[in-house]
C-alpha positions as CSV (number, residue, x, y, z in Angstrom):
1,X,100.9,121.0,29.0
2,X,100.5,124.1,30.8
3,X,103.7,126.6,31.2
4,X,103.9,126.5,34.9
5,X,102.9,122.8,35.1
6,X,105.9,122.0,37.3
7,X,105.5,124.8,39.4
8,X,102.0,123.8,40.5
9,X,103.2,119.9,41.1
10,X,106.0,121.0,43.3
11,X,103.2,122.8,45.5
12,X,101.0,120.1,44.9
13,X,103.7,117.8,46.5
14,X,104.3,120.1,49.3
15,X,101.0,120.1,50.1
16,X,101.3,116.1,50.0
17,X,103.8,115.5,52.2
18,X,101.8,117.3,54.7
19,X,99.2,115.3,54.4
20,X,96.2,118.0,53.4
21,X,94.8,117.3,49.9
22,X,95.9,119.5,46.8
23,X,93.6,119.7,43.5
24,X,94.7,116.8,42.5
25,X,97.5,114.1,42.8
26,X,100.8,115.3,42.2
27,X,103.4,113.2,40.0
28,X,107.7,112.5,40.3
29,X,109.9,111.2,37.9
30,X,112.1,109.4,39.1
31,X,115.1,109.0,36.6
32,X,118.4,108.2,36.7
33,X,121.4,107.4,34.8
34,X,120.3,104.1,32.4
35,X,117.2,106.1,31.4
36,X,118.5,109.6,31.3
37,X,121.6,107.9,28.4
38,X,119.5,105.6,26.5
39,X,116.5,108.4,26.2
40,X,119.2,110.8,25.1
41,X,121.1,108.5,22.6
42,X,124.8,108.7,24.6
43,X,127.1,106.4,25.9
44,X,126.1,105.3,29.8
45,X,129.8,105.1,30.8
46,X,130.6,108.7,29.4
47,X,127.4,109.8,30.6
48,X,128.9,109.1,34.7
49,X,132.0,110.3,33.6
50,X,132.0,113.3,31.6
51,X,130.0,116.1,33.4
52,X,128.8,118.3,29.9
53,X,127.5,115.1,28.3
54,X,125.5,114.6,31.6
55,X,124.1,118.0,32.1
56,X,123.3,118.2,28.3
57,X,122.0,114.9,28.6
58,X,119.1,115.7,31.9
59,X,119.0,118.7,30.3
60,X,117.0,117.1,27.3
61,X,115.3,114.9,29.7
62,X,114.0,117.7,31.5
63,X,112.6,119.4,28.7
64,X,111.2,117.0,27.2
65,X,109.2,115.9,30.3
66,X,107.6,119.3,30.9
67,X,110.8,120.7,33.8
68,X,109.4,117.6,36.3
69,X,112.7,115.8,36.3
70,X,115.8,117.7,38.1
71,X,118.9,118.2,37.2
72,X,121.8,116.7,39.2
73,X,125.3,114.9,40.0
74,X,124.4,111.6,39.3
75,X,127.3,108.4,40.1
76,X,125.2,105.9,40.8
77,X,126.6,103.5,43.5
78,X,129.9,104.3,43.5
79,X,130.3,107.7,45.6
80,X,130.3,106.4,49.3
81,X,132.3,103.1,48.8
82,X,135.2,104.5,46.8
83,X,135.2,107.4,49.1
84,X,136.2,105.0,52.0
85,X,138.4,103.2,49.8
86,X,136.7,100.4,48.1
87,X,137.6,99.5,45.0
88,X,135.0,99.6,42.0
89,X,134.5,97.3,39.1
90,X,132.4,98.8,35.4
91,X,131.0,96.0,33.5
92,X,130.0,95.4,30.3
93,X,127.1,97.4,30.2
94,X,128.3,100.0,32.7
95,X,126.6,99.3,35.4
96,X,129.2,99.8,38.4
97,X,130.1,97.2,41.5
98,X,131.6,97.6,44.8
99,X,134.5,95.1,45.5
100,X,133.8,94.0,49.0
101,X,136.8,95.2,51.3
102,X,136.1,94.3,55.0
103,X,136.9,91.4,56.2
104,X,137.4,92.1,59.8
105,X,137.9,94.8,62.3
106,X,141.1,95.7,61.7
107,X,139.5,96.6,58.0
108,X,136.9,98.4,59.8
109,X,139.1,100.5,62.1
110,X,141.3,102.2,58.9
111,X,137.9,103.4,57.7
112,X,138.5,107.5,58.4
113,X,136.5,110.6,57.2
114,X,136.6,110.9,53.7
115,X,137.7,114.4,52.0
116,X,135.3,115.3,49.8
117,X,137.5,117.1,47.9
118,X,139.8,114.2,47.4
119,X,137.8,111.5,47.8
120,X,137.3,109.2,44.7
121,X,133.8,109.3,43.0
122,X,132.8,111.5,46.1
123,X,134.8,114.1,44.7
124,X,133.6,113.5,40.9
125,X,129.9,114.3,42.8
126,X,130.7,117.5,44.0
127,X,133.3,118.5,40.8
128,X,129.7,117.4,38.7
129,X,127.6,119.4,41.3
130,X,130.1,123.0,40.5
131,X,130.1,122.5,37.1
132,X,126.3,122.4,36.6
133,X,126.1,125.1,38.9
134,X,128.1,127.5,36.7
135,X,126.5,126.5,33.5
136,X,122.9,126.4,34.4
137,X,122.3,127.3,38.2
138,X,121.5,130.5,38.0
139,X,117.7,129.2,35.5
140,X,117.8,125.7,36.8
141,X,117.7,124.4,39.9
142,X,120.5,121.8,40.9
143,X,119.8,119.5,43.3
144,X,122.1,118.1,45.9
145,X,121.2,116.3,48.9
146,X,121.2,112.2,47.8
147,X,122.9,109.7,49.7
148,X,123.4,106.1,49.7
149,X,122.4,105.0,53.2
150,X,125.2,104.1,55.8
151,X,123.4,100.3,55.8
152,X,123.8,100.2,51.8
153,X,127.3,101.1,51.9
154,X,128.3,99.1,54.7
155,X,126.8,96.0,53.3
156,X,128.2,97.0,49.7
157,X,131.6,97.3,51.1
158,X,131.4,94.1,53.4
159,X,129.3,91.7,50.8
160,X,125.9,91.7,51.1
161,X,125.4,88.4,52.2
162,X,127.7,88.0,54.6
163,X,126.4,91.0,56.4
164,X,123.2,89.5,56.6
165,X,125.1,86.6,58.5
166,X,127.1,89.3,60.3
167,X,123.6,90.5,61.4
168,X,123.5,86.9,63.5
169,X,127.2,86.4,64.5
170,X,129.2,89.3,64.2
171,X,126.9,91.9,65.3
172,X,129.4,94.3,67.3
173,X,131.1,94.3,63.4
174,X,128.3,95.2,61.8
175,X,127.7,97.7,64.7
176,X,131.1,99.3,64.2
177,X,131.2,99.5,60.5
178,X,127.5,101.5,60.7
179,X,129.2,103.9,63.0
180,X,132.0,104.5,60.2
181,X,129.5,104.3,57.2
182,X,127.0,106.8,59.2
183,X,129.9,109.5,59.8
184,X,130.6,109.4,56.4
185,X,127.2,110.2,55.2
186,X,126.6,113.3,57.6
187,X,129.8,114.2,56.7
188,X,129.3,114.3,53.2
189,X,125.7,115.8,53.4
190,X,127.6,118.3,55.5
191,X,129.8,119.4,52.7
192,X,126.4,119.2,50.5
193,X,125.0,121.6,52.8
194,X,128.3,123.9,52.7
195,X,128.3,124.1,48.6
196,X,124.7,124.6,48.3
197,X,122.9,128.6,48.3
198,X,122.0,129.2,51.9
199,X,118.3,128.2,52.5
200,X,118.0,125.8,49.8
201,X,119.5,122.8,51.5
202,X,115.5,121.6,52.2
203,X,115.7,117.9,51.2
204,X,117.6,114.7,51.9
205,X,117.0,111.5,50.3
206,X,118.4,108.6,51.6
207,X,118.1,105.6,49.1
208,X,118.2,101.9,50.8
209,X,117.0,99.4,49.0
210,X,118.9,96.7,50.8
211,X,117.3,97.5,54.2
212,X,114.3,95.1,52.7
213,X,116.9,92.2,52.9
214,X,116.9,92.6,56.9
215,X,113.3,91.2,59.1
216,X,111.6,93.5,61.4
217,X,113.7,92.8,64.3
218,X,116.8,93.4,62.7
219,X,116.0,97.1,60.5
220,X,115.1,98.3,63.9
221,X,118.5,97.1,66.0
222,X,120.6,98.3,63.4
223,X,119.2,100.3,60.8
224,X,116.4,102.3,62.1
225,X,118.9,103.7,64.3
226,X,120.9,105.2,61.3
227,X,118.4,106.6,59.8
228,X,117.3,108.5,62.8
229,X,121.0,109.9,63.2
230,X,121.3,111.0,60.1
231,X,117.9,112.5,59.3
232,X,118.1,114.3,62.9
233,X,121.3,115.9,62.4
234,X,119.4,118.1,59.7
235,X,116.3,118.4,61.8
236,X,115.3,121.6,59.3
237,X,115.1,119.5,56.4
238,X,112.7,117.6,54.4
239,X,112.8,113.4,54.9
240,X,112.3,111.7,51.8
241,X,113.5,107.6,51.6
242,X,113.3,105.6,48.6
243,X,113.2,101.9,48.6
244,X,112.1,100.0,45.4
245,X,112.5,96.5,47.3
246,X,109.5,94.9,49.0
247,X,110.0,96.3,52.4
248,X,106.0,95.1,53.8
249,X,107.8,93.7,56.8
250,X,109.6,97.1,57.5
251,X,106.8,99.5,57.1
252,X,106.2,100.4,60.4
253,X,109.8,100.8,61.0
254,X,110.1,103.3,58.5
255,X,107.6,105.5,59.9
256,X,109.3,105.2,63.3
257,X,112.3,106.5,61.5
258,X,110.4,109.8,61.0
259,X,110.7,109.2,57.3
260,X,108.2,111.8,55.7
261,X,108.1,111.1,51.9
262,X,108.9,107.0,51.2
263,X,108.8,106.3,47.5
264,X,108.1,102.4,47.7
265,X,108.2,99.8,44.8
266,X,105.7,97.8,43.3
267,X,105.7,95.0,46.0
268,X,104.5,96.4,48.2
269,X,100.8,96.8,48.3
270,X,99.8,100.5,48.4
271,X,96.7,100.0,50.0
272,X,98.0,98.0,52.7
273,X,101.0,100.3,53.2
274,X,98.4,103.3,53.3
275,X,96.3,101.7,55.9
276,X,99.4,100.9,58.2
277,X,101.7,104.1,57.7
278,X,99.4,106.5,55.5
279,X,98.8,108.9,58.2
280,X,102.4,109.3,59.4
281,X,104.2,108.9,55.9
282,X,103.2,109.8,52.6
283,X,103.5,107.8,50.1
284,X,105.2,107.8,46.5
285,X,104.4,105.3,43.7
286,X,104.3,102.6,43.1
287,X,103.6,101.6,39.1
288,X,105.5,99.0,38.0
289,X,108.3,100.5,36.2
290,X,109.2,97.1,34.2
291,X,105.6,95.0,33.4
292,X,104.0,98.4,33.0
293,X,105.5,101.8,32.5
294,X,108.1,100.1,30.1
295,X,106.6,97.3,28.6
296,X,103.1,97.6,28.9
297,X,100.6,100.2,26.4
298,X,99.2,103.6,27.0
299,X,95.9,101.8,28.2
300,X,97.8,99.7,30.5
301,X,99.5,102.9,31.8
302,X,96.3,104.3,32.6
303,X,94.3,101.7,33.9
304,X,97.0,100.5,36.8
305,X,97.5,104.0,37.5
306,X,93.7,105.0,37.9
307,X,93.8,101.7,40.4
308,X,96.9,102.5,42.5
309,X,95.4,106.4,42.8
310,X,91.9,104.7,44.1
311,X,93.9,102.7,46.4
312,X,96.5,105.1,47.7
313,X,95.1,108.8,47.3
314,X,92.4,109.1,49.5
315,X,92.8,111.8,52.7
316,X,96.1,113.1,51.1
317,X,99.4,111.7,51.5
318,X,99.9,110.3,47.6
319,X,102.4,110.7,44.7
320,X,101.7,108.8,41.8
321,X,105.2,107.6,40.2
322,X,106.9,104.3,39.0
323,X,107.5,102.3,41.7
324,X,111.3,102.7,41.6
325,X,113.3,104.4,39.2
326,X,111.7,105.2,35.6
327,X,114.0,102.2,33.8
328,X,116.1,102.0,30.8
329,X,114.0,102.3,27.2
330,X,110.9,103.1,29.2
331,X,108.7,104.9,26.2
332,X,107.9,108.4,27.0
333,X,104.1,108.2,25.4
334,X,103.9,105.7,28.8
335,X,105.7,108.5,31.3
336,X,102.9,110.9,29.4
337,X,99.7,108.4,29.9
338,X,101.1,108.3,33.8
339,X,101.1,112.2,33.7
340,X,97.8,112.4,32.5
341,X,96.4,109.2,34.6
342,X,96.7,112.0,38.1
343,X,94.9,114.4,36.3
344,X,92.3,112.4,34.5
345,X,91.9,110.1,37.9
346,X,93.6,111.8,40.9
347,X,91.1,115.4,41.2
348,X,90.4,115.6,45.2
């Protein structure tokens, strides 16, 4: 792999997202916490908890995978719930749950403005975000700018399915716990913004995969609305959404939204999502991170790949990645043949 390799897929991205066509289809790796510990040999639990064995640990990652993955707090679900209050519960295998807490408006109407600097896993985030900034920031870039959407914490914190009952008869609830769940958000992107060098706040990510749960009619009364607020109160910076559920019934919602960059799951069909929002949204993904990427061969790799870039790259406006986060045990061989599938297949 060439030495600036990363370097020229960042540009190739950028030139993406704008919708002209680079040399050839860019890739992302999207990797989080359950692949990041088990590719690195170390304890999941310690890995969200003990910021040196997680910067050591993407670290390795990074390397490994030719500088494409970042480095970056990483707390899973837990930073916007337990910064409004609710309580979290780490099972077995250390994947983290939100204890529903609201129960009716009087629950709703203690929500304040959390302090990020004292602030439960919020403040973990941004104690995780200084100490990788002291120890690598000034060769590695540190990202900062992900957020769990105001819908997905609001529906965490209230139960997901009785929002989606709410959404029917309690709607001035749901209404008023998206106003406290959105303040929250720009308020901690805010601080985000604040800790961050000047200039290089350029991205947001907002991650939603529960706003597939909600029809058409519904993600644009509630939802849509959030997003816009959010997004628009950084006007300056970049749009990017990821949502591995099968949103197909929310497409053109999303575009509405003025989302720029949507990295989509495998459900969703990427040449019909091209055809409906491909010239207002690029797209990112969508190999199936399970069936294919982790259990599948090399050829398997290559061969969906090479169909998902005939499908989706045409005109611009493609990033070939999993379609949703790279999971758990994932064989890197398979993140390589994916790599090489945009190059071998995705030349413009």
């Amino acid at each position: 792999m060439e030495k600036d390799f990363a370097t020229k897929n960042w540009e190739r991205i950028a030139k993406t997202i704008r919708h002209e066509e680079p040399d050839q289809v860019p890739v992302f790796l999207h990797v989080t916490g359950p692949f990041i510990a088990s590719f690195t040999g170390v304890d999941l639990y310690q890995y969200y908890h003990d910021p040196a064995v997680m910067l050591e640990s993407q670290l390795k990652v990074r390397e490994r995978f030719y500088n494409l993955t970042g480095i970056f707090p990483d707390l899973s679900m837990a930073v916007e719930p337990s910064a409004l209050g609710a309580q979290l519960k780490w099972t077995a295998d250390h994947t983290v749950w939100i204890i529903p807490c609201i129960n009716s408006q009087q629950d709703v109407d203690r929500l304040g403005l959390p302090d990020p600097e004292d602030a439960g896993y919020m403040t973990r985030s941004l104690q995780t975000y200084r100490y990788m900034v002291q120890k690598v920031g000034k060769d590695v870039p540190v990202s900062f700018g992900t957020v769990h959407s105001p819908w997905g914490v609001a529906a965490l914190m209230r139960g997901t399915s009785q929002i989606m009952e709410d959404l029917i008869l309690q709607p001035d609830l749901i209404r008023s716990l998206l106003h406290k769940t959105t303040d929250a958000v720009i308020h901690w992107l805010r601080k985000m913004n604040s800790e961050v060098p000047p200039g290089t706040f350029r991205r947001i990510l907002i991650w939603d995969d529960l706003s597939s749960f909600a029809g058409p009619k519904h993600f644009r009364q509630f939802i849509l609305p959030v997003y816009e607020e959010v997004y628009g109160t950084f006007p300056e910076v970049a749009r990017w959404y990821h949502n591995d559920a099968n949103a197909t019934s929310i497409l053109e919602g999303l575009a509405d939204a003025g989302i720029e960059c949507f990295h989509l799951g495998n459900e969703v069909d990427i040449g019909g999502a091209k055809r409906r929002i491909g010239e207002r949204v690029a797209l990112m993904g969508n190999v199936p991170p399970l069936d294919v990427l982790r259990n599948g061969t090399r050829k398997d790799v290559m061969e969906v790949c090479r169909a998902i870039i005939d499908r989706a790259a045409p005109g611009g406006g493609f990033v070939l990645a999993a379609g949703g986060y790279i999971d758990e045990g994932t064989p890197a061989e398979n993140i390589d043949a994916m790599i090489e599938a945009a190059e071998k297949y995705g030349k413009y």
